[in-house]
C-alpha positions in Angstrom: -4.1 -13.0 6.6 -6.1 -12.5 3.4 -4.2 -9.8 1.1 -5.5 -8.8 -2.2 -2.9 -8.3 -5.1 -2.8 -4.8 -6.1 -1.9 -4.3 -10.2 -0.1 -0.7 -10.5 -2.5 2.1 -12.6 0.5 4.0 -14.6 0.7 7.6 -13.1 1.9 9.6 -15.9 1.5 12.7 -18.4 1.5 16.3 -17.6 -1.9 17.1 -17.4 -1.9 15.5 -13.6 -4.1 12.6 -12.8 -7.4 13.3 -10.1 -7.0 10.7 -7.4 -10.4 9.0 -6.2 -11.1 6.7 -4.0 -13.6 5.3 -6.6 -12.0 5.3 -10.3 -9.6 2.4 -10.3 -9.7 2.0 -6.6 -9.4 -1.3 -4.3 -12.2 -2.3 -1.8 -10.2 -4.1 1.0 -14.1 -5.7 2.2 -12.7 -9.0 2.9 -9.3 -8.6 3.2 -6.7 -7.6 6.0 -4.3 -6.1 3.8 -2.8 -5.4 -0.1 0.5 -7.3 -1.6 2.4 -5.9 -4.8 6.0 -6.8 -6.3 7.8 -3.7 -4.8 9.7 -1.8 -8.1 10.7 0.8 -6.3 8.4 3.3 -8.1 5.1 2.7 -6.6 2.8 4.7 -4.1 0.2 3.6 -2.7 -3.5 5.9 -2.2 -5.6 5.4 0.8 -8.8 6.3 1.1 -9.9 5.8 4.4 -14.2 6.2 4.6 -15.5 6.3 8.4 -14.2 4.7 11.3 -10.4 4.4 12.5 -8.2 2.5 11.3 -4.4 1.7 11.2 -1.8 0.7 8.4 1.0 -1.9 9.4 3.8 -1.4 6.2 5.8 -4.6 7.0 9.9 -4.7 6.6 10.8 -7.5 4.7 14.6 -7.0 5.1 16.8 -7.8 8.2 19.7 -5.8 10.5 22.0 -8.5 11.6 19.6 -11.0 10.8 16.9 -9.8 13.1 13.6 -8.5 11.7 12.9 -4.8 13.0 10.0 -4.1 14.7 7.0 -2.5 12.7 4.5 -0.1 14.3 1.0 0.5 12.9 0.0 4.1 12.4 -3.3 5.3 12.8 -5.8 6.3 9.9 -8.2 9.4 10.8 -12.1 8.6 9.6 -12.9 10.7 6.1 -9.2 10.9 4.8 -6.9 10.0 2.3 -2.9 8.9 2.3 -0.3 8.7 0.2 2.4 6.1 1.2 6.0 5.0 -1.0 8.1 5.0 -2.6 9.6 1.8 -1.2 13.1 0.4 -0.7 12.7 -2.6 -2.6 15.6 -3.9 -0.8 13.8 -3.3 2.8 10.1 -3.8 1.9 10.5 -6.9 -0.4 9.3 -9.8 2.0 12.1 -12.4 2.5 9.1 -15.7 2.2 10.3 -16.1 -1.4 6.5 -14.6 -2.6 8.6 -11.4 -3.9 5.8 -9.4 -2.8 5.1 -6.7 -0.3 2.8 -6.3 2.5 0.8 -4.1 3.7 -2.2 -4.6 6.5 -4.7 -3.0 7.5 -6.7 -2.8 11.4 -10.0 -1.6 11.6 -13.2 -2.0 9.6 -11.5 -2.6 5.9 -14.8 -2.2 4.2 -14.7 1.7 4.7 -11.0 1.5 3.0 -10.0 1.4 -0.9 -6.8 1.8 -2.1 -5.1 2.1 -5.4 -1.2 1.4 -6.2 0.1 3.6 -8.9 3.3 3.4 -10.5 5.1 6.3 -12.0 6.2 6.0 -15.5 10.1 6.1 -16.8 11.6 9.6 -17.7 12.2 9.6 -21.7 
């Protein structure tokens, strides 16, 4: 699988931030999925364009040493998502990379997504 690396946009301030699946955001054309280091403060933004398509957020962690069964959920054509905050704990993928995965089904080229980070309270 070919997963781009997603570097978090900071998501702070109090005038609110406009979300769009242009500014800052990800193509996933020629990829099947996005990998980050997990911090436990990140969300990810989907914007899905036409066509279906279904999201696959993998579970690094194990219960009694067996991986637990991940179900993809399906997209609806012209909208957008808002996934995260992640357990790091769970989510952090136990191949030593650290990162986390997340793939995608469907025509990727109508998808972009953008991984923001929220910022540390004072």
């Amino acid at each position: 699988m070919a997963r781009v690396t997603l570097t978090p946009q900071p998501f702070a301030g109090a005038a609110g931030l406009v979300m769009s699946a242009t500014t800052g955001a990800q193509s996933l054309s020629g990829y099947t999925g996005v990998q980050f280091i997990n911090n436990g403060a990140l969300f990810l933004a989907v914007y899905n364009g036409s066509g279906s398509q279904t999201i696959t957020q993998l579970i690094g962690g194990k219960v009694q040493g067996i991986s637990p069964t991940v179900s993809a959920a399906a997209l609806t054509a012209s909208t957008n998502y808002l996934y995260g905050n992640w357990s790091q704990k769970d989510y952090t993928q136990l191949d030593g990379s650290g990162m986390q995965y997340i793939d995608f089904g469907g025509t990727q080229a109508n998808v972009s997504v953008t991984l923001y980070t929220l910022a540390p309270l004072p």
